[in-house]
NUMAR-697384 format. One line per field, with one value per residue: residue number from 1; residue in three letters; x, y, z of N, C-alpha, C, O in turn. Coordinates in Angstrom, 3 decimals, always signed. Layout:
% residues N
i = c(NUM ...) $
aa = c(ALA ...) $
n_px = c(X ...) $
n_py = c(Y ...) $
n_pz = c(Z ...) $
ca_px = c(X ...) $
ca_py = c(Y ...) $
ca_pz = c(Z ...) $
c_px = c(X ...) $
c_py = c(Y ...) $
c_pz = c(Z ...) $
o_px = c(X ...) $
o_py = c(Y ...) $
o_pz = c(Z ...) $
***
This chain:
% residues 169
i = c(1 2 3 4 5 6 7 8 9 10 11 12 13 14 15 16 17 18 19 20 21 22 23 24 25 26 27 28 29 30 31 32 33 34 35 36 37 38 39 40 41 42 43 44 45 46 47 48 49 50 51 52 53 54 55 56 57 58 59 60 61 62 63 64 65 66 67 68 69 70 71 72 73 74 75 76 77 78 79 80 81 82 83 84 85 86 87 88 89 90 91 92 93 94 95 96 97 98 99 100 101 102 103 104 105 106 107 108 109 110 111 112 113 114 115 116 117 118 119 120 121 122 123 124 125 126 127 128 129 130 131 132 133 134 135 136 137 138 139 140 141 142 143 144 145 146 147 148 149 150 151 152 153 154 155 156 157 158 159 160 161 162 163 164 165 166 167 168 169) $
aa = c(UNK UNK UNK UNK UNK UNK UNK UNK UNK UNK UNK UNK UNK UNK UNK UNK UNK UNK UNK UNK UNK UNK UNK UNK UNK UNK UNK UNK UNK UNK UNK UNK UNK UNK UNK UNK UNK UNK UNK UNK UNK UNK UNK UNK UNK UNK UNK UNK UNK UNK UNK UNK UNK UNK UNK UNK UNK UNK UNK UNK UNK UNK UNK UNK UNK UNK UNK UNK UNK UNK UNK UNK UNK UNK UNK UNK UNK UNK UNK UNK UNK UNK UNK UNK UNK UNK UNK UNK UNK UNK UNK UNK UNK UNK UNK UNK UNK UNK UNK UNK UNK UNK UNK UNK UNK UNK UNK UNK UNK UNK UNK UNK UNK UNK UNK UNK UNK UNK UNK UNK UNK UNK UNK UNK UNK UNK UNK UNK UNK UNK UNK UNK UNK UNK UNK UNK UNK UNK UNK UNK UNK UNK UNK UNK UNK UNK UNK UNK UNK UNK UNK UNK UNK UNK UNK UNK UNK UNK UNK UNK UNK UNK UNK UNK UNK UNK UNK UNK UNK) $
n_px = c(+182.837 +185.204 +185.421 +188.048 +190.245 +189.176 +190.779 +192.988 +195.661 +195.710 +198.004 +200.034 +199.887 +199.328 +197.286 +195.606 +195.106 +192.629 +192.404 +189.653 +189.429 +191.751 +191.974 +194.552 +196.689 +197.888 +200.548 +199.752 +200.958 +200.045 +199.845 +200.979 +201.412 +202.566 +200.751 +201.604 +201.953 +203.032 +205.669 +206.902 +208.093 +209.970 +211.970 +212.394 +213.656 +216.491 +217.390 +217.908 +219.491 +221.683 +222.553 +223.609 +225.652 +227.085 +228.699 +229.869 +231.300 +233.066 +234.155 +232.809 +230.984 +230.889 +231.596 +231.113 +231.555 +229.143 +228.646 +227.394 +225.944 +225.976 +226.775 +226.296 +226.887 +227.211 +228.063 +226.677 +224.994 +224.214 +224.783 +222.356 +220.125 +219.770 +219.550 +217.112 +215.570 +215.263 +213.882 +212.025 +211.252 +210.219 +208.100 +206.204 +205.876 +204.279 +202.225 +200.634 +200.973 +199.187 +196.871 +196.069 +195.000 +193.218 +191.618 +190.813 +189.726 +187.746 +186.499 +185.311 +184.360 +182.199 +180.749 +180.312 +178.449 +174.664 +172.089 +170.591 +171.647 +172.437 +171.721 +172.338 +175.032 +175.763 +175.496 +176.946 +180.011 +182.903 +186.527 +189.693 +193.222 +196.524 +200.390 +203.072 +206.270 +209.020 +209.560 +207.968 +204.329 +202.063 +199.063 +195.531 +192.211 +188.448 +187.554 +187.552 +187.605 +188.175 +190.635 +192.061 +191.777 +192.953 +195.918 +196.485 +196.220 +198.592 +200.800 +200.694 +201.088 +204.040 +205.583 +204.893 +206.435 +209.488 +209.516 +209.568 +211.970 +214.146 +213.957 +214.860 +217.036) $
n_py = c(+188.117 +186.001 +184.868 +184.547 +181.629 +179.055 +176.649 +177.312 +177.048 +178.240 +179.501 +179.678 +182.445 +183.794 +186.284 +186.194 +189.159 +189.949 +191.227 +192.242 +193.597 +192.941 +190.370 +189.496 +188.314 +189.613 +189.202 +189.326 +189.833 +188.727 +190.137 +188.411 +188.456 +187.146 +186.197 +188.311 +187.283 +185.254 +185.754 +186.188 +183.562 +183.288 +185.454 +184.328 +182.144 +182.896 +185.149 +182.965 +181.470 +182.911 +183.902 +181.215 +180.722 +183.705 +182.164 +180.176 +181.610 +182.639 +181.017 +179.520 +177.357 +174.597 +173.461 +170.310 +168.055 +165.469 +162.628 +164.646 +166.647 +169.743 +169.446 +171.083 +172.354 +172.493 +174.534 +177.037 +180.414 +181.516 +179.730 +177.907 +179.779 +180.069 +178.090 +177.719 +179.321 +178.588 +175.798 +177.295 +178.796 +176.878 +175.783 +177.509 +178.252 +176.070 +176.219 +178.931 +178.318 +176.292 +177.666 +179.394 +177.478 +176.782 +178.713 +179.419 +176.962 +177.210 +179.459 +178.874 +176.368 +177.068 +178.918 +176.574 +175.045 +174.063 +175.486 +174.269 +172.125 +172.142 +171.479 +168.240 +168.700 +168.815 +166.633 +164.544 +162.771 +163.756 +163.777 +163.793 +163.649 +163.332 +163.691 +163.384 +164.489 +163.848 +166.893 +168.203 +168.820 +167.504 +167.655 +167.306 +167.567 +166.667 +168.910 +172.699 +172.994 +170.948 +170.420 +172.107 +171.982 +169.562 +170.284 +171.859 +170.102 +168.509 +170.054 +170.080 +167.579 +167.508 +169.636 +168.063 +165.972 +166.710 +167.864 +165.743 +164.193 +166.380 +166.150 +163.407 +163.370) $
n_pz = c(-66.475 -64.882 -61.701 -58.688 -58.695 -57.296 -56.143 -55.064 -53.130 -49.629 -47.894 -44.600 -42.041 -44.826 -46.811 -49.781 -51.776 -54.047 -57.192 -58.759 -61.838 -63.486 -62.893 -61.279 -58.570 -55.378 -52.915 -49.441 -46.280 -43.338 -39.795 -37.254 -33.849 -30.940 -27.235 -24.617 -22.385 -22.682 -23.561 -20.680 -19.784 -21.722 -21.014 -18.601 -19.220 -20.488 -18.490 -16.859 -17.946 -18.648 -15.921 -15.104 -16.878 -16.068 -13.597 -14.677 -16.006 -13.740 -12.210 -10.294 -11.327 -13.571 -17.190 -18.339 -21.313 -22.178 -24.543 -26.977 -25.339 -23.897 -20.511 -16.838 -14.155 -10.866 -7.311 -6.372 -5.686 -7.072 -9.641 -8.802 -8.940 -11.547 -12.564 -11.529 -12.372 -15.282 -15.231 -13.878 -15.975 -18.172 -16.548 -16.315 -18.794 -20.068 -18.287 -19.311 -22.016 -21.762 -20.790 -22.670 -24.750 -23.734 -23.149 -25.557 -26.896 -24.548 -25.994 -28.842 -27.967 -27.341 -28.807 -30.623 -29.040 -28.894 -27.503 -26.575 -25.865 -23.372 -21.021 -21.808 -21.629 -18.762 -17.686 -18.546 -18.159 -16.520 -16.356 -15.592 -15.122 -13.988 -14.977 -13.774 -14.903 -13.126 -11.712 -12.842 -13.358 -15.869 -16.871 -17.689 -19.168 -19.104 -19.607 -18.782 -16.253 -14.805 -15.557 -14.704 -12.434 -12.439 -12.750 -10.071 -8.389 -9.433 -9.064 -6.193 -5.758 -6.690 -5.107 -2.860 -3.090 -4.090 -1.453 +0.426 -0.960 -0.365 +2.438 +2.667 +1.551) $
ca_px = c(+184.154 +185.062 +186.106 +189.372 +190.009 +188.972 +191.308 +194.459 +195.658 +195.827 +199.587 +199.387 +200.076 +198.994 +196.168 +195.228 +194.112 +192.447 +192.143 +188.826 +189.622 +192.735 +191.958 +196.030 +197.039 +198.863 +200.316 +200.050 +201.207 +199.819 +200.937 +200.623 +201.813 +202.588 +200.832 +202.503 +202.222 +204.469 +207.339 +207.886 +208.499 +211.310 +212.625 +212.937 +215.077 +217.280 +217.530 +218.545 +220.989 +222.953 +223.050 +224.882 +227.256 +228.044 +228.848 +231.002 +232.498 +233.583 +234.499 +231.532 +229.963 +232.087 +231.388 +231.684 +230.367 +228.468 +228.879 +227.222 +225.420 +226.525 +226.485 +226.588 +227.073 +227.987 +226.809 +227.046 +224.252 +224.203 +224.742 +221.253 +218.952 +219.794 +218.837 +215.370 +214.964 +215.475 +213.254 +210.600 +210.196 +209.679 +206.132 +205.195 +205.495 +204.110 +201.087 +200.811 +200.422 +197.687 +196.038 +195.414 +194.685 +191.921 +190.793 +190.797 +188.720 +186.219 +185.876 +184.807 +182.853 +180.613 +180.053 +179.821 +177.593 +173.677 +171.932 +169.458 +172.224 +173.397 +171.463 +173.336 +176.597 +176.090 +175.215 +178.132 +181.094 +184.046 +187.399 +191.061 +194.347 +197.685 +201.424 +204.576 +207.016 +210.302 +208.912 +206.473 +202.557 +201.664 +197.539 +194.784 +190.599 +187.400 +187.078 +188.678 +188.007 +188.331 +192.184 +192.601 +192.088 +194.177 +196.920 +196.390 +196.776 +200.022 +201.443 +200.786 +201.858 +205.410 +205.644 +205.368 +207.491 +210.498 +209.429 +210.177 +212.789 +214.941 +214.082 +215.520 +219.001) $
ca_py = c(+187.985 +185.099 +185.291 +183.936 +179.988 +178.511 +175.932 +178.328 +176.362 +179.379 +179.364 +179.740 +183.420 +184.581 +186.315 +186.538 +190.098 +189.560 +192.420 +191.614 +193.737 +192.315 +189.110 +189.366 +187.877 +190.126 +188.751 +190.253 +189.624 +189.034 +190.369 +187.420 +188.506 +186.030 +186.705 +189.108 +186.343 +184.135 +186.203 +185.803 +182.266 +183.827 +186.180 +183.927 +181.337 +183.873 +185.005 +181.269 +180.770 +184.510 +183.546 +179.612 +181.430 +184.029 +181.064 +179.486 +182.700 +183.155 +179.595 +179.027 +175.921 +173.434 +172.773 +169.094 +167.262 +163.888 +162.330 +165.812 +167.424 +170.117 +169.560 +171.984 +171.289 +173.643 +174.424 +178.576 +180.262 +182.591 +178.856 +177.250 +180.588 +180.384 +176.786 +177.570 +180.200 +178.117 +175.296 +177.861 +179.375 +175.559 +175.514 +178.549 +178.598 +175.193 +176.648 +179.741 +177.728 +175.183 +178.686 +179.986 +176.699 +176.771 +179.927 +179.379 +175.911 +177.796 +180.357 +178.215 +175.352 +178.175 +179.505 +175.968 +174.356 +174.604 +176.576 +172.945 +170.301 +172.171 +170.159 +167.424 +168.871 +169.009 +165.342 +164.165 +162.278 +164.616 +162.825 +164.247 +163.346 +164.424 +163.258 +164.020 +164.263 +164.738 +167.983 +169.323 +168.536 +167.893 +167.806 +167.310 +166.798 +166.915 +170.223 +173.716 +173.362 +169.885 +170.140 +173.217 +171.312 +168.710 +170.835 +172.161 +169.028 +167.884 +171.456 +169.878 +166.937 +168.129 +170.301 +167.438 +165.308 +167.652 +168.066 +164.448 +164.123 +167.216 +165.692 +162.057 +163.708) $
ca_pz = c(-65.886 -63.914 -60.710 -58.770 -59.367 -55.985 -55.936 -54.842 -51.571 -48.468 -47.462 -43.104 -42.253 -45.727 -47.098 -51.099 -51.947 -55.605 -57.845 -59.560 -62.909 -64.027 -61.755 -60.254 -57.183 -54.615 -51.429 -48.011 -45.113 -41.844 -38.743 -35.971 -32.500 -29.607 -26.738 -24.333 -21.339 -23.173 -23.008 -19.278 -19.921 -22.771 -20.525 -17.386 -19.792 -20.821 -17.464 -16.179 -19.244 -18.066 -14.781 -15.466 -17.993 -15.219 -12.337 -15.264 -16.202 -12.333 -11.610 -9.481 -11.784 -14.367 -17.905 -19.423 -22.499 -22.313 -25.858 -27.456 -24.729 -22.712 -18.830 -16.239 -12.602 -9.587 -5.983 -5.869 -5.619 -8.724 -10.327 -8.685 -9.063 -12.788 -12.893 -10.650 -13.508 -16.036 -14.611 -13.592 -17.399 -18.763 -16.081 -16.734 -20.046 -20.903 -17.745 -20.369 -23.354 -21.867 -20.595 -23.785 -25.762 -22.824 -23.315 -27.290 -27.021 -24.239 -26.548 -29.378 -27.682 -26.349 -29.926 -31.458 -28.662 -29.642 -26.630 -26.034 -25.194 -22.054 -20.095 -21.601 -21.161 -17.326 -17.407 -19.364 -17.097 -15.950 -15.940 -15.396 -14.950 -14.087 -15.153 -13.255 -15.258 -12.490 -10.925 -14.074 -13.672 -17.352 -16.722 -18.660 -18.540 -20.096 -19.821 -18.087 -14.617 -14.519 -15.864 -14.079 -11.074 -11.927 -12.226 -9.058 -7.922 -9.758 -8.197 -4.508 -5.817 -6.737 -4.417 -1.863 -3.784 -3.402 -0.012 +0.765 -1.435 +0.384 +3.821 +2.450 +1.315) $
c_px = c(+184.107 +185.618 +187.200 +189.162 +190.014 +189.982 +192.939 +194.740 +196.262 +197.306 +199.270 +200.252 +199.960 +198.061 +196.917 +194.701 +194.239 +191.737 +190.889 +188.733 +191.004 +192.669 +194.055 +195.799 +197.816 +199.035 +200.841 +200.250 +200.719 +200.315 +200.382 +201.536 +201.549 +201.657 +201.556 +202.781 +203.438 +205.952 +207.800 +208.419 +209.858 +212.312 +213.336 +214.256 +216.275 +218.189 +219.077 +219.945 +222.366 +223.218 +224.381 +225.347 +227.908 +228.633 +229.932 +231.864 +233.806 +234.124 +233.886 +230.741 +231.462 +230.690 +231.998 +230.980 +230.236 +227.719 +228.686 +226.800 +225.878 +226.174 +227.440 +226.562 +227.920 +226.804 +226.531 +225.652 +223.340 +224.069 +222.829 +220.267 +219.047 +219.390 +217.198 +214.800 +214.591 +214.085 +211.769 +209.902 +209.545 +207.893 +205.681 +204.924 +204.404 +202.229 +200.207 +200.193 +199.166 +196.985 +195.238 +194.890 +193.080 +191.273 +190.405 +190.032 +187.264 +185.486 +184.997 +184.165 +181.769 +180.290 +179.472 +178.411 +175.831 +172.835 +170.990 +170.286 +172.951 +173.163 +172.199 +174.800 +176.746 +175.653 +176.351 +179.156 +182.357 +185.309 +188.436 +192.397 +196.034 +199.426 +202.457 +205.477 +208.810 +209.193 +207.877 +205.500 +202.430 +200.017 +196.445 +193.193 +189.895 +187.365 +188.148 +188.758 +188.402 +190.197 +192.814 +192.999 +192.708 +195.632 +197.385 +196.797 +198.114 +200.885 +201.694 +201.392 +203.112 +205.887 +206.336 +205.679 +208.743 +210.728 +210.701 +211.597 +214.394 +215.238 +215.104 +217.404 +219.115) $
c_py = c(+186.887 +185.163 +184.793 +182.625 +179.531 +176.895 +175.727 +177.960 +177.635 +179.242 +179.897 +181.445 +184.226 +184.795 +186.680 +187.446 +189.850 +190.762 +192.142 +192.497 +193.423 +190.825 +188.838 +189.283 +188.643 +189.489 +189.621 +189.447 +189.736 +189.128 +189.605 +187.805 +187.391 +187.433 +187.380 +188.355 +185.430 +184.409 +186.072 +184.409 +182.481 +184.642 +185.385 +182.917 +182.546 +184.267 +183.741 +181.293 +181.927 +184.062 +182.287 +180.600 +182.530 +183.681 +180.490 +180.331 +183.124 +181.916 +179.283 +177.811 +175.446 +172.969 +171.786 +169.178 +165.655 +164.016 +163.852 +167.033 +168.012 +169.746 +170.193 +171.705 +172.404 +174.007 +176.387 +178.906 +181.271 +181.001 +177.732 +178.385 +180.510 +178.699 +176.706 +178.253 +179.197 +176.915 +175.927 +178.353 +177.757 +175.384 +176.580 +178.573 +177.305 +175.633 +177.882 +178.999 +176.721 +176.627 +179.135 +178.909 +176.390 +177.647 +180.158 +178.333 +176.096 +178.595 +179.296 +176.656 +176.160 +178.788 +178.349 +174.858 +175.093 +174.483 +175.039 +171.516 +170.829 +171.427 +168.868 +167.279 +168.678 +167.693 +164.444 +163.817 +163.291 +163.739 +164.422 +164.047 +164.127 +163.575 +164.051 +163.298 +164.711 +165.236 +168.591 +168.179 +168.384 +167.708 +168.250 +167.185 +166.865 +168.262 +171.258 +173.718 +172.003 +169.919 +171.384 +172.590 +170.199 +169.057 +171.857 +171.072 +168.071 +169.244 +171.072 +169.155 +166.923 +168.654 +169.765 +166.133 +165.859 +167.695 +166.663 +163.967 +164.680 +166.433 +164.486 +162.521 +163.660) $
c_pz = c(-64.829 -62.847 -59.739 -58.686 -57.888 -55.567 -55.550 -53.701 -50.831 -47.785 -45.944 -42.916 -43.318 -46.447 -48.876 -51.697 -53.714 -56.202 -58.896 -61.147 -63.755 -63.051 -61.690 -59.207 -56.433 -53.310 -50.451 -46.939 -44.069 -40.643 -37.710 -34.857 -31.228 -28.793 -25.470 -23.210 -21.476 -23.402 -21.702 -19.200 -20.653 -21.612 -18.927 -17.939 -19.658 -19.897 -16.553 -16.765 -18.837 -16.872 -14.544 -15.950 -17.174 -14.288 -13.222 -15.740 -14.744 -12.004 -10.846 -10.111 -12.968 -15.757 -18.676 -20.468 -22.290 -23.414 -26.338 -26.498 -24.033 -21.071 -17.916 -14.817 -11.990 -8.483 -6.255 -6.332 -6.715 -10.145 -10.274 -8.991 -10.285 -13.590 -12.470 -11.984 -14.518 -16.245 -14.248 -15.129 -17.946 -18.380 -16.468 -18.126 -20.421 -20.074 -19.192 -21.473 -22.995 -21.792 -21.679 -24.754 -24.988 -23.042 -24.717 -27.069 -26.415 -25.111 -27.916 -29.347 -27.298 -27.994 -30.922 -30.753 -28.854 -28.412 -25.641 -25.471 -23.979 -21.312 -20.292 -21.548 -19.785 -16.930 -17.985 -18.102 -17.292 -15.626 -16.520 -14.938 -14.838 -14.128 -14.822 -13.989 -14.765 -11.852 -11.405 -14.001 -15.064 -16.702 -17.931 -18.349 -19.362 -20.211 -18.564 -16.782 -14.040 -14.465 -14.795 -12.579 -10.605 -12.205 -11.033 -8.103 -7.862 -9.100 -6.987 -4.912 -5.889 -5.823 -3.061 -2.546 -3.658 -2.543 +0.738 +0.474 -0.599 +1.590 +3.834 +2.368 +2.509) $
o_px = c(+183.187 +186.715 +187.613 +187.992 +191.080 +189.636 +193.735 +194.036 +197.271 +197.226 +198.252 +201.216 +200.358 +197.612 +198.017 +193.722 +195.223 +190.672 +191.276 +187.818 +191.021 +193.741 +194.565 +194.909 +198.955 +198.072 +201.832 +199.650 +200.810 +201.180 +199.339 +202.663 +200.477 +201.590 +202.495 +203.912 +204.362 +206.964 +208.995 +209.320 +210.843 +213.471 +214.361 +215.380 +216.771 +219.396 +220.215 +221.069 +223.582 +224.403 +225.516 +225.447 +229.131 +229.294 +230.992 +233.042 +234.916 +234.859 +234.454 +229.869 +232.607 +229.563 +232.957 +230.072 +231.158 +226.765 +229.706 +227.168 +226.448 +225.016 +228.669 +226.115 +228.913 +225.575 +225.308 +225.039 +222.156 +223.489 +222.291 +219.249 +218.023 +219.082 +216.332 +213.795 +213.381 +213.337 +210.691 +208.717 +208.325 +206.923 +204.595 +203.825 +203.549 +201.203 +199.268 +199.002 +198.307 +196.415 +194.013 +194.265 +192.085 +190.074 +189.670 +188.959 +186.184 +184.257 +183.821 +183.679 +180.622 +179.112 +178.604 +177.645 +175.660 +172.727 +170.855 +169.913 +173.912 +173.987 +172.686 +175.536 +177.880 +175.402 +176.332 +179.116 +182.683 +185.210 +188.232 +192.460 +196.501 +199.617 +202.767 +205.653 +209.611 +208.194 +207.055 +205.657 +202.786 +200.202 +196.495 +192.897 +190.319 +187.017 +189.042 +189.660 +188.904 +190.875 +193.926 +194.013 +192.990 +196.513 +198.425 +197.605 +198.575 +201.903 +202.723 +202.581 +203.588 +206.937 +207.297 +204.870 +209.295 +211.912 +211.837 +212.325 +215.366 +216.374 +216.000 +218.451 +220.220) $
o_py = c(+186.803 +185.696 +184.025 +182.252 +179.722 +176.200 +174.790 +178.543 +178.127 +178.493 +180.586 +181.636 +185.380 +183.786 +187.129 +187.087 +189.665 +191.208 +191.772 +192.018 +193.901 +190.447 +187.835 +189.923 +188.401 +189.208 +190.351 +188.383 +190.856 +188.330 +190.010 +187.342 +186.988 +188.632 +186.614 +188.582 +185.052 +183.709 +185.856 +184.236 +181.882 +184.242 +185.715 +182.833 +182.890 +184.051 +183.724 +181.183 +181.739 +183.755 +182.363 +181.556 +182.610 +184.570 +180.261 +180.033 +183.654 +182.141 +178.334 +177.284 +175.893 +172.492 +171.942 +169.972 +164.841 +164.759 +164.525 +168.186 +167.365 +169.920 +170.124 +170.617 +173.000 +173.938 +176.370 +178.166 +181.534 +181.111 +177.124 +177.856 +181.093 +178.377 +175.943 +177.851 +178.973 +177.040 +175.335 +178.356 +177.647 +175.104 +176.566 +178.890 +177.685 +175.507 +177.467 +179.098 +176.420 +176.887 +179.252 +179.393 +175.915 +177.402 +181.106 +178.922 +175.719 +178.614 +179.078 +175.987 +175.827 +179.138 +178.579 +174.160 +176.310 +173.307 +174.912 +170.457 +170.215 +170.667 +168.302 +166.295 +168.347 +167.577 +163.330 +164.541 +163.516 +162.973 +165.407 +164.651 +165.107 +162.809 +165.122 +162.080 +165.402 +164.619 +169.294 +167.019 +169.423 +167.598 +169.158 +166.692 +167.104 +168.644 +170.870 +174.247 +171.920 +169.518 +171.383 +172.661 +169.782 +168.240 +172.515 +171.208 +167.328 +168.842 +171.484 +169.445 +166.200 +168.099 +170.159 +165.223 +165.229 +167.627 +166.617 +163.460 +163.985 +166.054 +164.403 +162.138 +163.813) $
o_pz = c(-64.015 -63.011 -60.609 -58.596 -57.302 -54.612 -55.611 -52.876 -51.335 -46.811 -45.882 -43.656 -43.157 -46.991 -49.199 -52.353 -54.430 -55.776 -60.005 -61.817 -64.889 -62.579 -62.187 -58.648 -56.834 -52.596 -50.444 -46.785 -43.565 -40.283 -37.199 -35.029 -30.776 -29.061 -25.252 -22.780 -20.755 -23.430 -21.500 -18.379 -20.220 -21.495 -18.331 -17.445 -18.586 -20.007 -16.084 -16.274 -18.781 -16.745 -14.073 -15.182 -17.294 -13.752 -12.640 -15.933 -14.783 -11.043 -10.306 -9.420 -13.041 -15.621 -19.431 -20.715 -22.265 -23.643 -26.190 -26.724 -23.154 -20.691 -17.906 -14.454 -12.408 -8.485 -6.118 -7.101 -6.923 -11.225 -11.199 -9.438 -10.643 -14.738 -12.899 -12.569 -14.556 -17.215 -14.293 -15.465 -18.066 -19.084 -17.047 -18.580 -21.221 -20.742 -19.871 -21.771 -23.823 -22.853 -21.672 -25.698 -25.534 -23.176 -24.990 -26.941 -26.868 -25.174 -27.625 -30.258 -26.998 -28.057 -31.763 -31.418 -28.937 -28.066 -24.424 -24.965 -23.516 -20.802 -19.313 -21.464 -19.439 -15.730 -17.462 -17.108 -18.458 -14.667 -17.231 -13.867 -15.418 -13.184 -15.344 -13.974 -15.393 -11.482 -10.817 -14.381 -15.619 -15.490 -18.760 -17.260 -20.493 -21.329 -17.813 -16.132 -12.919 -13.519 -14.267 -11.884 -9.482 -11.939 -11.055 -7.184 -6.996 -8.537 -6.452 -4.779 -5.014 -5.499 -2.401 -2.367 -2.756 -2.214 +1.211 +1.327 -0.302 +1.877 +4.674 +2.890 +3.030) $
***
């Protein structure tokens, strides 16, 4: 009996259970869950977006359109906490998603590095960088503590960027 034809391309979320006496294909489903961090980033939008829509429900903010896009605009203060929201899920979430692509690359450079080149890992050059984009740090490095610490750094940076900014108005 031969066994299934290895040349069956893996569809992403789905496994191939193969019945090896009638060789049939059944497909199953896998269950992929976000993780549970990445909803506060969901929930703070959400948040933001209820807040604007109750400031424009009250007459506290003004919606136009420029060419397609909505724009929203008002001082009240049900109208700016729902913009901070809004604004705050974007860092966190995008903090969130480097977190875990960090914690997913530590985990597998530590299983694929071979136990004799540490020494030359700790000799290896360390570089990192950080891009303000507006008020969001994007940050990046060779490695996790390196980036970690240059978004620590784009954080002050912003931070006192704003600062200045406020004082100037």
């Amino acid at each position: 009996m031969r066994g299934p034809d290895k040349r069956i391309v893996r569809e992403p979320g789905v496994r191939r259970k193969v019945d090896r006496r009638s060789v049939r294909y059944r497909l199953v489903a896998e269950v992929r869950c976000m993780h549970p961090r990445l909803l506060i980033p969901v929930l703070l939008f959400v948040a933001g977006v209820s807040l604007i829509g109750a400031a424009v429900a009250q007459g506290e903010a003004e919606v136009s359109l420029l060419l397609i896009f909505p724009v929203f605009s008002g001082s009240s203060g049900l109208f700016i906490l729902g913009t901070v929201l809004i604004l705050l899920s974007f860092v966190s979430g995008f903090a969130f998603m480097a977190l875990g692509q960090a914690e997913a690359a530590g985990l597998e450079l530590s299983k694929l590095a071979p136990a004799g080149r540490a020494a030359e890992r700790e000799r290896r050059t360390k570089y990192g960088g950080v891009v303000l984009v507006g008020p969001v740090p994007i940050a990046f490095g060779s490695d996790q503590k390196m980036a970690l610490a240059m978004l620590v750094l784009g954080i002050v940076l912003a931070v006192v960027l704003l600062g200045v900014l406020l004082l100037l108005a």
